[in-house]
C-alpha positions as CSV (number, residue, x, y, z in Angstrom):
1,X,22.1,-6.2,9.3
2,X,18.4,-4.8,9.4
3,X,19.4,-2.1,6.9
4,X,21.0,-4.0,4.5
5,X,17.6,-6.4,4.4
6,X,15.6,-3.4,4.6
7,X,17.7,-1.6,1.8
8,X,17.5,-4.7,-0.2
9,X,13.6,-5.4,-0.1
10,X,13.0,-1.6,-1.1
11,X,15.0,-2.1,-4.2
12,X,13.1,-5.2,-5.0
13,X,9.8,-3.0,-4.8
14,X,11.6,-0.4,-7.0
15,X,11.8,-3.0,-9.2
16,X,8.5,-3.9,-9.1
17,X,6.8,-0.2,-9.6
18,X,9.8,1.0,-11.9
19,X,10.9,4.2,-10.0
20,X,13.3,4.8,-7.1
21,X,12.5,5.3,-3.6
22,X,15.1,7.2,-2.4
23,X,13.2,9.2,0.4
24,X,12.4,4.9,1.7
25,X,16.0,4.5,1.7
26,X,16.5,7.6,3.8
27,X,13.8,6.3,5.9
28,X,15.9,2.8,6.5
29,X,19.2,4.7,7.2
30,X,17.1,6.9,9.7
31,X,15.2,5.4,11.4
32,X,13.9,0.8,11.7
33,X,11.1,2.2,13.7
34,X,9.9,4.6,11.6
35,X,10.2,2.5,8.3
36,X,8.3,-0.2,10.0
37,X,5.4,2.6,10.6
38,X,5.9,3.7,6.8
39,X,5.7,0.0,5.7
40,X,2.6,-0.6,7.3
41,X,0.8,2.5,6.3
42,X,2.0,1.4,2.4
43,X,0.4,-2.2,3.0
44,X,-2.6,-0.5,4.3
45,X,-3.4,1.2,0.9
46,X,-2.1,-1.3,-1.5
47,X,-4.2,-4.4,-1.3
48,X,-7.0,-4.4,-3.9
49,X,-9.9,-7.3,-2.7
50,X,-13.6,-5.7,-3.7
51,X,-12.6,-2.8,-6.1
52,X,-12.3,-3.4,-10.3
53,X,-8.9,-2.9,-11.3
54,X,-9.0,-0.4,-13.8
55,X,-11.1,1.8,-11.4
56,X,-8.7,1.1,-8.4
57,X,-6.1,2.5,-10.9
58,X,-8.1,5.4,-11.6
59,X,-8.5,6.3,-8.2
60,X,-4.5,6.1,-7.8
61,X,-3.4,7.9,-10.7
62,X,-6.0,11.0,-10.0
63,X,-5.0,11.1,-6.5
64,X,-1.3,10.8,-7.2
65,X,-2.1,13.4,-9.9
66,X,-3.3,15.8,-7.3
67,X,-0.2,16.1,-5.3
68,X,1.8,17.0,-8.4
69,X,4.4,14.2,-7.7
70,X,5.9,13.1,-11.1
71,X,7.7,10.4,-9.6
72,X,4.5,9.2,-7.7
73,X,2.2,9.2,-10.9
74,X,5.2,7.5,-12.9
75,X,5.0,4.8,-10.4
76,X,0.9,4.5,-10.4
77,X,1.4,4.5,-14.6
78,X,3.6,1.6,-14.0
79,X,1.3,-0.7,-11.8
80,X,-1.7,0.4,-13.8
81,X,0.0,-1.0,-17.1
82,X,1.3,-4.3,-15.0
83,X,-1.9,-5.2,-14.3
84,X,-3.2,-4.8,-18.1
85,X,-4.8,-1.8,-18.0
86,X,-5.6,-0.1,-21.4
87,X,-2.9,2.6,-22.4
88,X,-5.6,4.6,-23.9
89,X,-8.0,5.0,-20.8
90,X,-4.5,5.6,-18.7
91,X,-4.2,8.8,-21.2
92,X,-7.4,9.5,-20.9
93,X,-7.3,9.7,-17.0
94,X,-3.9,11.1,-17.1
95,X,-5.2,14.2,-19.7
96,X,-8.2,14.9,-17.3
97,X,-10.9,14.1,-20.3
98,X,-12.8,11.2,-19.2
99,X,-15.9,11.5,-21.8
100,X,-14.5,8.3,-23.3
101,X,-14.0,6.3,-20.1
102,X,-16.7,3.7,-18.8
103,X,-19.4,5.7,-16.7
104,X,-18.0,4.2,-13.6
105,X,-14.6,4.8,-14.1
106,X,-15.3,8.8,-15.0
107,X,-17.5,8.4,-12.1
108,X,-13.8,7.0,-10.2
109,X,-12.1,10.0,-11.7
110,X,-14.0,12.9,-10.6
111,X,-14.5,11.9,-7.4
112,X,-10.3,11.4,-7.1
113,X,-10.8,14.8,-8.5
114,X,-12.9,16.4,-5.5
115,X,-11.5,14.7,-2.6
116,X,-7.6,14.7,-3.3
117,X,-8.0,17.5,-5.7
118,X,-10.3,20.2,-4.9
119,X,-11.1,18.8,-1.1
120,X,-14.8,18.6,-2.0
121,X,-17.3,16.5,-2.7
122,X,-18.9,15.1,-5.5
123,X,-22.3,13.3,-4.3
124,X,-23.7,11.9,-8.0
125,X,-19.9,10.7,-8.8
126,X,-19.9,8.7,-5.7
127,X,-23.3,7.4,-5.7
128,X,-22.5,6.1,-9.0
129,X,-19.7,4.0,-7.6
130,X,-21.5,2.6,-5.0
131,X,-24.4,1.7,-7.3
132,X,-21.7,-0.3,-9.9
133,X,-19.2,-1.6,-8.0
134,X,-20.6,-1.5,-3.9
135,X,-20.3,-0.2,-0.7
136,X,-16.8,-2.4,-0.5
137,X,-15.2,-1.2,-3.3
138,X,-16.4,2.5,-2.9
139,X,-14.3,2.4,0.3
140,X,-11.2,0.8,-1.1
141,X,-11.0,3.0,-3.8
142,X,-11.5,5.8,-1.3
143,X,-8.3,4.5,0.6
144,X,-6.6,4.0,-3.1
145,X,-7.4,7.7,-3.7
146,X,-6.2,9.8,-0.9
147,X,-3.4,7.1,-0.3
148,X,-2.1,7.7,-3.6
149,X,-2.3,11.9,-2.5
150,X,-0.6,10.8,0.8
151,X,2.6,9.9,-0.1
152,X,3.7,12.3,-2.0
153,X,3.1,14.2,0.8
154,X,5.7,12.3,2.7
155,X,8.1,12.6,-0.2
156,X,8.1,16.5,-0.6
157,X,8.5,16.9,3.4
158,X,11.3,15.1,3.6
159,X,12.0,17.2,0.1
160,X,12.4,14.1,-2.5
161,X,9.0,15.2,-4.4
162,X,9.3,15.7,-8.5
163,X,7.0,18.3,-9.9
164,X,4.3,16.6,-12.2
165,X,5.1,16.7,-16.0
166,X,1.6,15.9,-17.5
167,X,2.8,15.7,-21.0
168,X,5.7,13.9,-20.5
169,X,3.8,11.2,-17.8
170,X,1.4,10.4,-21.1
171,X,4.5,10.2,-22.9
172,X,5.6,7.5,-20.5
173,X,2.3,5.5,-20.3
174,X,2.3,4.7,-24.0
175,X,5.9,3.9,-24.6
């Protein structure tokens, strides 16, 4: 009976983000305990209280970027244009070129780009966050970031990852 809820509230999230999450449903037929942990590591990443939206987004996509999962960076396309966001600074962040973008939110996208991409560091990047948006909101959009990295992780260990089309994913966020 727990399965069958369980299978049925993951395909009301796939509805909700657009993609499939078959690796959840293997999770479910494995394991109650060990979807209950993945569940509450998801809920741990997804609220968004003291971060803007579009930057939160930002800091999704990039890290979702990073771990080169297409079906990961399909779903963060998909939440970032439910909640509004522009299709053209979702290109924009998708592409990598963020000359066009709000300081802040190129700001948001390189330091994605250090920490999930190139494990470093970008100091000015992050002390321009903090200055715009707060100490708050630079840590949520820390968690958004590498959370967004994490769970592709998951996925390609338990060997449901996609490889990350770029040029089709841009094709996706403007249709």
């Amino acid at each position: 009976m727990l399965k069958k809820i369980a299978h049925g509230l993951i395909g009301q999230a796939e509805k909700r983000v657009g993609v499939t999450f078959d690796y959840v449903h293997a999770i479910a037929d494995t394991s109650f305990s060990l979807l209950s942990r993945y569940n509450r590591l998801f809920r741990f990443l997804d609220p968004n209280l003291f971060a803007p939206q579009d930057a939160y987004h930002v800091a999704r996509l990039r890290g979702a970027i990073s771990a080169d999962c297409g079906t990961c960076v399909e779903a963060e396309i998909n939440l970032a244009r439910q909640t509004g966001m522009d299709t053209a600074v979702i290109d924009q962040v998708l592409s990598g070129t963020y000359s066009a973008l709000p300081e802040a939110l190129a700001a948001t996208a390189r330091l994605a780009d250090a920490v999930t991409g190139q494990r470093t560091d970008d100091p000015d990047a992050r002390e321009m966050i903090r200055s715009k948006f707060g100490e708050e909101a630079l840590i949520e959009l820390c968690f958004a970031m590498t959370g967004a990295a994490l769970l592709p992780g998951i996925k390609r260990g338990m060997g449901y990852a996609t490889g990350c089309d770029i040029d089709m994913m841009r094709k996706i966020a403007k249709a």
